[in-house]
C-alpha positions as CSV (number, residue, x, y, z in Angstrom):
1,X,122.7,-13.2,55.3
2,X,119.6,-12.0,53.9
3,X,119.8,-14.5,51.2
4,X,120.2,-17.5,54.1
5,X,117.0,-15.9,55.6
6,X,115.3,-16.5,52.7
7,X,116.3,-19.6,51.7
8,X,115.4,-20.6,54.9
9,X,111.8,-18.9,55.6
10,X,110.0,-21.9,53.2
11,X,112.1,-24.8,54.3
12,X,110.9,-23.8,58.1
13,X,107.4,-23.5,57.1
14,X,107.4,-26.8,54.9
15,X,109.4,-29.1,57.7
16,X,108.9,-27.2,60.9
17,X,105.2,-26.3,60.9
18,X,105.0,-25.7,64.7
19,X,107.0,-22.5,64.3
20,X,103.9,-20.8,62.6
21,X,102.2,-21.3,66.0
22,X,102.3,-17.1,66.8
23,X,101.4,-14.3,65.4
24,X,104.1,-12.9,66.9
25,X,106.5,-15.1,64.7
26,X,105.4,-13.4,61.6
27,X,105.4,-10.0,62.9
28,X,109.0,-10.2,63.9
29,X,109.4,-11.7,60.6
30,X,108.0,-8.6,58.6
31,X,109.8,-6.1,61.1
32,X,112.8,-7.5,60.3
33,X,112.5,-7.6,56.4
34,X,111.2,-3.9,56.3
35,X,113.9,-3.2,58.2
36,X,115.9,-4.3,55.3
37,X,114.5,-3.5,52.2
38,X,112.0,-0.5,53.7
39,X,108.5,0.9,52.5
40,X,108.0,1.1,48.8
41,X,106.3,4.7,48.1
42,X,105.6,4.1,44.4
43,X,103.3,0.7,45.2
44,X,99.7,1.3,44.3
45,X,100.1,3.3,41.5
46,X,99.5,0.9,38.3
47,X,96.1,0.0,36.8
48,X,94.0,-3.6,36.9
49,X,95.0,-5.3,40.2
50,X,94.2,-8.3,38.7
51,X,97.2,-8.7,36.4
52,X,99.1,-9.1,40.0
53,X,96.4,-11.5,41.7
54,X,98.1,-15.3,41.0
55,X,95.2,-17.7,39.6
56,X,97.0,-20.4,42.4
57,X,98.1,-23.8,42.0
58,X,101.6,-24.5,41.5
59,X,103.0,-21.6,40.8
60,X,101.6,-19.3,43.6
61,X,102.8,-22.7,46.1
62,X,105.6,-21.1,44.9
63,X,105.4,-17.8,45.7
64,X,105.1,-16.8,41.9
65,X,109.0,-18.1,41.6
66,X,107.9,-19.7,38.4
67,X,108.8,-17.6,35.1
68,X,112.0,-20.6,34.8
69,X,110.0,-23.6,35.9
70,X,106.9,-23.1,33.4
71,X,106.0,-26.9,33.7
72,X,102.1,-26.5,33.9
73,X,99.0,-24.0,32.9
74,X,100.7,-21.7,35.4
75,X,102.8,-20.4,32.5
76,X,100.5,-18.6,31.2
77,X,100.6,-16.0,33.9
78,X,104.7,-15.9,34.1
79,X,106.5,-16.8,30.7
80,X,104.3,-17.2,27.7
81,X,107.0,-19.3,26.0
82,X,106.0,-22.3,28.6
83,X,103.0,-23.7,25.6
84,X,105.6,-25.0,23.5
85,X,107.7,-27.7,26.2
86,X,104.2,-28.5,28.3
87,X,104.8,-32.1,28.4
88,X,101.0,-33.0,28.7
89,X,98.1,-30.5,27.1
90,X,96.1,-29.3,30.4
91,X,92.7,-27.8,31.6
92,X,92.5,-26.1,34.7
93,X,90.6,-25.0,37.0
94,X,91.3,-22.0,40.0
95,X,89.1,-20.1,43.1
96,X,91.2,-18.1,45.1
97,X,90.1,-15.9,48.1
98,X,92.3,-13.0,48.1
99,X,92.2,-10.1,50.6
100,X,88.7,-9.9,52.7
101,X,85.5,-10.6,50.2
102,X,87.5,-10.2,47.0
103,X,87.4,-13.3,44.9
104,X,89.1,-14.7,41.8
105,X,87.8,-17.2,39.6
106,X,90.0,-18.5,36.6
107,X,90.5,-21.5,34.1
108,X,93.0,-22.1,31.7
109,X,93.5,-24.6,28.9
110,X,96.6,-25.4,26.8
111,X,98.1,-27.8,24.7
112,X,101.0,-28.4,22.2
113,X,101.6,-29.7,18.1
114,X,105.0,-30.9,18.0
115,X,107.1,-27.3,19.0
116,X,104.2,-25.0,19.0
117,X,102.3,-24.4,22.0
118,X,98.9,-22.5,22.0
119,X,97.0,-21.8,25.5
120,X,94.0,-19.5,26.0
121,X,92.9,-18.9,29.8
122,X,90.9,-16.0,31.5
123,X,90.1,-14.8,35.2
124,X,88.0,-12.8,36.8
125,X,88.4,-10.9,40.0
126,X,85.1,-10.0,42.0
127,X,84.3,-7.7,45.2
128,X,81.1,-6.4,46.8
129,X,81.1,-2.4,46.1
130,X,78.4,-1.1,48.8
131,X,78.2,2.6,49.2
132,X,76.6,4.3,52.8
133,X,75.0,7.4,52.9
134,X,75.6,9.4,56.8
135,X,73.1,7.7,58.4
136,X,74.4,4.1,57.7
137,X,71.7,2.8,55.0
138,X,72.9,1.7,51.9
139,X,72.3,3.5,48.7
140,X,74.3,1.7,46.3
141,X,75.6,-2.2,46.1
142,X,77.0,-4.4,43.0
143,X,80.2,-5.5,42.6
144,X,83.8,-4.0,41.0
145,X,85.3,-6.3,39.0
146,X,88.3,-7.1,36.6
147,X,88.7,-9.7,34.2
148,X,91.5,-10.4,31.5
149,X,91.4,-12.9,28.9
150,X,94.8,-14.7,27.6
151,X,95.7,-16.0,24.1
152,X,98.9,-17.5,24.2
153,X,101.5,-19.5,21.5
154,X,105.1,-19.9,21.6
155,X,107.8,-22.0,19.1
156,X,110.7,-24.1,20.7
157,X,113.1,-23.6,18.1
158,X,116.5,-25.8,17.6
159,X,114.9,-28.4,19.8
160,X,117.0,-31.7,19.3
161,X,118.0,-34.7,21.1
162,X,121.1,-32.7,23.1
163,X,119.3,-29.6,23.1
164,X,115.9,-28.6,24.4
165,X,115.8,-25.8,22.4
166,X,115.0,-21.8,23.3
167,X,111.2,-21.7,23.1
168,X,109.8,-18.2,22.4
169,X,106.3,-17.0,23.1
170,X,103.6,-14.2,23.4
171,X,100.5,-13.8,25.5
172,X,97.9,-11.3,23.8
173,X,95.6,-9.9,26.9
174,X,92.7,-8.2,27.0
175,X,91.7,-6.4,30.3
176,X,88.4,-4.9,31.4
177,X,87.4,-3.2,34.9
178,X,83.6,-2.7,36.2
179,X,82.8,-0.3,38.4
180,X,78.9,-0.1,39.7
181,X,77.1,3.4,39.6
182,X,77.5,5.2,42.6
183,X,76.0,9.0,44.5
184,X,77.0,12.2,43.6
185,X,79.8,13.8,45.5
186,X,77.6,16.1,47.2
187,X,77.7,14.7,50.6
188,X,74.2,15.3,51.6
189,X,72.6,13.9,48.3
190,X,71.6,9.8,48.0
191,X,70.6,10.1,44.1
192,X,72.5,7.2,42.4
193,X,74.2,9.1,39.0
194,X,73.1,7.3,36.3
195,X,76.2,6.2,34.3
196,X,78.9,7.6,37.3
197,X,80.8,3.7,37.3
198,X,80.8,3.5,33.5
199,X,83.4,6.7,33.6
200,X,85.3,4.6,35.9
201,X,85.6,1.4,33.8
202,X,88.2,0.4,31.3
203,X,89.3,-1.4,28.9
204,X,92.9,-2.1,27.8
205,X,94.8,-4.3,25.5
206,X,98.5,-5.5,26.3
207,X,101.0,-8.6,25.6
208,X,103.8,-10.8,27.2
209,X,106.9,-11.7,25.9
210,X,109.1,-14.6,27.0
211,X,111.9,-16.9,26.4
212,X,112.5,-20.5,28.0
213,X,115.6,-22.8,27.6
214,X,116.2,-26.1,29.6
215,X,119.7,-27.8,30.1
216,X,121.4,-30.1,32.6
217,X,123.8,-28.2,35.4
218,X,125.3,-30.3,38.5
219,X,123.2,-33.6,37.9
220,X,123.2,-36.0,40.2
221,X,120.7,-38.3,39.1
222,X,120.0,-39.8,35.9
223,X,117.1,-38.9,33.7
224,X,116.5,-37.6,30.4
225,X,115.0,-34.5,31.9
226,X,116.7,-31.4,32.2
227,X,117.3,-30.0,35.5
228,X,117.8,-26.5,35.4
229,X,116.1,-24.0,33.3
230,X,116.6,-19.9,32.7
231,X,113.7,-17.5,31.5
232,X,113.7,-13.8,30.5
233,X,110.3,-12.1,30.6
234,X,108.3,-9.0,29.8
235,X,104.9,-8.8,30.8
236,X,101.7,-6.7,30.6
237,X,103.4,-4.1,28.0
238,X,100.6,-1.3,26.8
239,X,99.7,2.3,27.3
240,X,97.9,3.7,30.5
241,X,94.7,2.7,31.3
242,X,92.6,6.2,31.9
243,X,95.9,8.0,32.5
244,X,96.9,4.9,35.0
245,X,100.1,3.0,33.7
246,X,100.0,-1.1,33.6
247,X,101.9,-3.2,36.3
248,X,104.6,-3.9,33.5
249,X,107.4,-5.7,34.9
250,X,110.9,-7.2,33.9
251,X,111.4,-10.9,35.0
252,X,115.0,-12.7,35.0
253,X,114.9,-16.6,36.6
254,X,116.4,-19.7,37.1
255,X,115.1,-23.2,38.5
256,X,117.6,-25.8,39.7
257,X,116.6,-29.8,40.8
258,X,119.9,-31.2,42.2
259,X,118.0,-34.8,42.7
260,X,115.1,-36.0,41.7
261,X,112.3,-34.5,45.0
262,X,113.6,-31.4,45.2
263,X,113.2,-28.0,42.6
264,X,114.8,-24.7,43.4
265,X,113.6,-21.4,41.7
266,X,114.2,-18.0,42.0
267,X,112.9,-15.3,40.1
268,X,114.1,-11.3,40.0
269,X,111.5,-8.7,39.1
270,X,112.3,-5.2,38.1
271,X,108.9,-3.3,37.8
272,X,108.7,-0.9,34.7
273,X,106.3,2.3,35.4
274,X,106.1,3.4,31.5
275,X,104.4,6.6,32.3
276,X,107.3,7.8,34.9
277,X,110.5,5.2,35.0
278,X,111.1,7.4,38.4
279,X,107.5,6.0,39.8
280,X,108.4,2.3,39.0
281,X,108.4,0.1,42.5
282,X,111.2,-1.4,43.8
283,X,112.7,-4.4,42.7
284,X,111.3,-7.6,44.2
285,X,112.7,-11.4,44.3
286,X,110.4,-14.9,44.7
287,X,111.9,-17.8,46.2
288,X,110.2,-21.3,45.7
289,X,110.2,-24.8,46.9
290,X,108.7,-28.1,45.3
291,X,109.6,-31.3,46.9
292,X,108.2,-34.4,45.9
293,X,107.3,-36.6,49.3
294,X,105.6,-39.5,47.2
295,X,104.8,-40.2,43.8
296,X,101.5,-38.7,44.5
297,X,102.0,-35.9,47.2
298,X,104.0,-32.7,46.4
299,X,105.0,-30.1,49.0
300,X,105.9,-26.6,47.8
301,X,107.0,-23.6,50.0
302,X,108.1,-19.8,49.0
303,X,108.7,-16.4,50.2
304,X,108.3,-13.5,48.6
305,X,110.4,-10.9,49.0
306,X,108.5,-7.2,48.0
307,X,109.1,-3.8,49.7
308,X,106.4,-3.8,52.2
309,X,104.2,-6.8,51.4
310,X,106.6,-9.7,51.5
311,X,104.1,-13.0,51.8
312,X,105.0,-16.1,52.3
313,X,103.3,-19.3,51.0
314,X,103.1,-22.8,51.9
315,X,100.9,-25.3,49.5
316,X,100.5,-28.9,48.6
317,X,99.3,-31.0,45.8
318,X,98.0,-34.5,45.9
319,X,98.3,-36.3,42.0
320,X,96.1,-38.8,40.8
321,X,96.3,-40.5,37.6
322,X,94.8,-37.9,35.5
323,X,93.6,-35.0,37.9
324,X,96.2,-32.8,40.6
325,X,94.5,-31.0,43.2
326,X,96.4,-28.4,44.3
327,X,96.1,-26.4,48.0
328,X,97.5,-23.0,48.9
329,X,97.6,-20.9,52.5
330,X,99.3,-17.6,51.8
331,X,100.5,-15.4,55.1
332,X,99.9,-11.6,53.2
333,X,102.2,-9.1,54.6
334,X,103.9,-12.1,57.3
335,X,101.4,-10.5,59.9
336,X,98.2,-12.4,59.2
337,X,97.6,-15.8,60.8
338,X,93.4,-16.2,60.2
339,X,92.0,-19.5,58.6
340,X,91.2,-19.0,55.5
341,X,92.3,-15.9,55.0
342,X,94.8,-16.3,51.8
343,X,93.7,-20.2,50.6
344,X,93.6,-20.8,46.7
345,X,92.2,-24.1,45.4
346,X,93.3,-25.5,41.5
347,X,92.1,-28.6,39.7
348,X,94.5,-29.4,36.6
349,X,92.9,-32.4,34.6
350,X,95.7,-34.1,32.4
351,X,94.3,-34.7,29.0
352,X,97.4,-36.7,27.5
353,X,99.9,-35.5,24.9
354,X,98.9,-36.4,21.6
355,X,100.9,-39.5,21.6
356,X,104.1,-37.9,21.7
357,X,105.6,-40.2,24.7
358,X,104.5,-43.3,22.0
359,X,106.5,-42.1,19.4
360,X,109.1,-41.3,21.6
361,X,109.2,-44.8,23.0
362,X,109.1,-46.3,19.4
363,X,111.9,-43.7,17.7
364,X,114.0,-45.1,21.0
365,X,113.0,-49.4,20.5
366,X,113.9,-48.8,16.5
367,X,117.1,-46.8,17.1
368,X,118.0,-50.1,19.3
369,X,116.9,-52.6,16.6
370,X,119.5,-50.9,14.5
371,X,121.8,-50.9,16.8
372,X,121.3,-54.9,17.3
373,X,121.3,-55.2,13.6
374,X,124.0,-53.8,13.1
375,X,126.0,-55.9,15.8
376,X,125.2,-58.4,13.1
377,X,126.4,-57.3,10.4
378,X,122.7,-57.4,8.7
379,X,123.4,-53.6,7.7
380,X,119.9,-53.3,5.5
381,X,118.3,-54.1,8.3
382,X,120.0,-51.8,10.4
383,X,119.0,-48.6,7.8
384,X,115.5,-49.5,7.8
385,X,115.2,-49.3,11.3
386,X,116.8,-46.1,11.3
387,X,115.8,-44.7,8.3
388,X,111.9,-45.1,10.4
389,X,113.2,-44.4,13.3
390,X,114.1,-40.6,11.6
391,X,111.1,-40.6,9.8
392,X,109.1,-40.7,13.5
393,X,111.5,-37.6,14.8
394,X,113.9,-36.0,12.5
395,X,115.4,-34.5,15.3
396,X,116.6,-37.6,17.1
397,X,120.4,-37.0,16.8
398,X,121.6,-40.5,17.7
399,X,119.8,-41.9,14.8
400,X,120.9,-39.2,12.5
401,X,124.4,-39.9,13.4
402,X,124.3,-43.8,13.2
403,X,122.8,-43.4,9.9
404,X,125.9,-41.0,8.9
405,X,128.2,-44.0,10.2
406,X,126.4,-46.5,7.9
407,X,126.7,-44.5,4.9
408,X,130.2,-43.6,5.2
409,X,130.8,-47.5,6.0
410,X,129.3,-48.0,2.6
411,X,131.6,-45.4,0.9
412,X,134.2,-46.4,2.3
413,X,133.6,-50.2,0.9
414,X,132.8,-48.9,-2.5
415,X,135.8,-47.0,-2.9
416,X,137.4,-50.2,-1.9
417,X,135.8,-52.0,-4.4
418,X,136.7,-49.8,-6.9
419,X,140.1,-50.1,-6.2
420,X,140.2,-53.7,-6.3
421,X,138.4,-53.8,-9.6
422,X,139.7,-50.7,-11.2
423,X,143.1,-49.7,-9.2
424,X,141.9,-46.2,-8.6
């Protein structure tokens, strides 16, 4: 039953908007699923809050059920092995208004040579830090913030015409935390201690790993895309941050498109507290959506399913020829229904793919020459095609195996030959 629920939850909010008409709806909503999975006591207690803020786009449409699907600069935040099958290099843009003031501003960039994928992205998350003395005048202002910068690359390795290959990859990150000056403890005393937020700040070094493979499960369409896809992920692995351990978490997914519109992904997180395994949170599970309406207008829809905080998401993206523009309204916590309270905005502007889809096209047109060629019986022909055909993509296994046929055809005649001529 609980799965049906939330199977459900997205597929209401894409189709059936009018049910989000209360805020009674999404109360019941969140009564009922901490009545299921309860309060998580451990939440809270890892450093840099914004290694768990989503940039947005795609991914957090989503609900951050993404590590398996890994098809855009969204990787970069759930499997670091996504650089190396990008089908397009990308450079994106993200604002997302998170809880009250609290801002996050990110951009991300990525691109691929042949199997290896490289990316490099950062973000920054921003809030006003005021501080009131008794008598309700300010004393201190600035803001806290949190930043992290990415480097990314990955390999798809055994890659082939069958097989997409296993890619493997590795996000070095590099987070910092600013904290403004602020008073003394002494409650009577305004003085600002000089050097009180530096002793708050931090800085802390960590890494992703991930692995990404693609294959074709119950298809019912044809394509020469693969429609599922399975991912294993560990990410932000480092020591504590000023005695506070990282969010470090353990991600196992799958995505699933039965037909061509629709794209099914799940992904199961088991949070890691490295200082205390008997602090970690409770396991948590994403459930996403993507349904193509037009050639140009996506839909996307998840739930998140966390002890205490479940959200659910609802997003859309409109594709032009080179730019997406993607919208997302998150409901934090299933309780919240105020405008603009959870919207995150991306731009992703396609900037090709190094002619990869031309080779592809011409590796294709001369491994069908050959094949015509060779239909009549104009075999030199026929190797010469294929022979360039190879030289384009040394992995295109039709190719390799018609050019195995032709030279054990030629064998084969030779030995003939040599019969005829010498009787052995």
């Amino acid at each position: 039953m609980r799965i049906k629920t939330l199977v459900f939850l997205p597929i209401c909010l894409l189709f059936f908007p009018q049910l989000a008409s209360t805020q009674d709806f999404y109360g019941n909503i969140a009564d009922y699923l901490n009545s299921i999975y309860g309060i998580d006591d451990n939440a809270g207690l890892t450093a840099f809050p914004v290694l768990n803020v989503p940039m947005g786009g795609r991914s957090e449409g989503m609900a951050g059920a993404f590590s398996a699907v890994s098809d855009d600069v969204s990787f970069i935040e759930y499997n670091p092995a996504g650089s190396s099958m990008l089908a397009k290099s990308e450079l994106a843009f993200f604002h997302n208004n998170w809880i009250g003031d609290t801002r996050l501003e990110s951009i991300v960039y990525a691109l691929r040579f042949g199997n290896l994928g490289v990316a490099a992205g950062g973000k920054w998350l921003y809030t006003p830090f005021t501080e009131y003395n008794i008598y309700g005048e300010r004393v201190s202002s600035g803001y806290y913030s949190e930043g992290v910068g990415i480097l990314n690359a990955s390999y798809n390795f055994l890659s082939g015409f069958y097989f997409s290959g296993v890619s493997v990859g590795m996000n070095l990150k590099s987070a910092f935390r600013i904290v403004p000056d602020f008073t003394a403890p002494d409650f009577w005393d305004d003085t600002i201690v000089d050097g009180s937020g530096r002793e708050q700040s931090a800085m802390m070094i960590m890494a992703d790993i991930g692995a990404l493979t693609r294959f074709n499960l119950f298809k019912f369409y044809v394509a020469r895309e693969r429609n599922a896809s399975a991912a294993f992920v560990i990410r932000n692995i480092g020591p504590p941050a000023l005695g506070d351990p990282l969010p470090t978490a353990i991600t196992a997914a799958v995505s699933y498109k039965p037909i061509r519109p629709l794209l099914f992904s799940l992904d199961f997180t088991i949070p890691v507290n490295l200082s205390d395994i008997s602090l970690s949170e409770k396991p948590r599970v994403a459930l996403g959506l993507s349904a193509n309406v037009t050639n140009f207008l996506i839909m996307r829809a998840g739930v998140l399913y966390r002890a205490g905080s479940s959200r659910i998401t609802i997003g859309s993206a409109i594709k032009f020829e080179r730019i997406a523009l993607d919208v997302n309204y998150s409901l934090d916590l299933l309780t919240q229904l105020q405008p603009l309270n959870r919207v995150s905005l991306g731009v992703r502007l396609d900037l090709g793919d190094r002619g990869r889809q031309n080779r592809a096209n011409r590796v294709e047109e001369l491994y069908l020459l050959g094949l015509e060629a060779y239909s009549r019986d104009n075999y030199r022909d026929a190797r010469i095609c294929w022979e360039e055909a190879l030289r384009l993509d040394p992995r295109y296994i039709p190719v390799i195996e018609s050019l195995e046929m032709l030279t054990h055809r030629e064998e084969l005649i030779q030995r003939i030959e040599d019969l005829y001529i010498f009787g052995f």
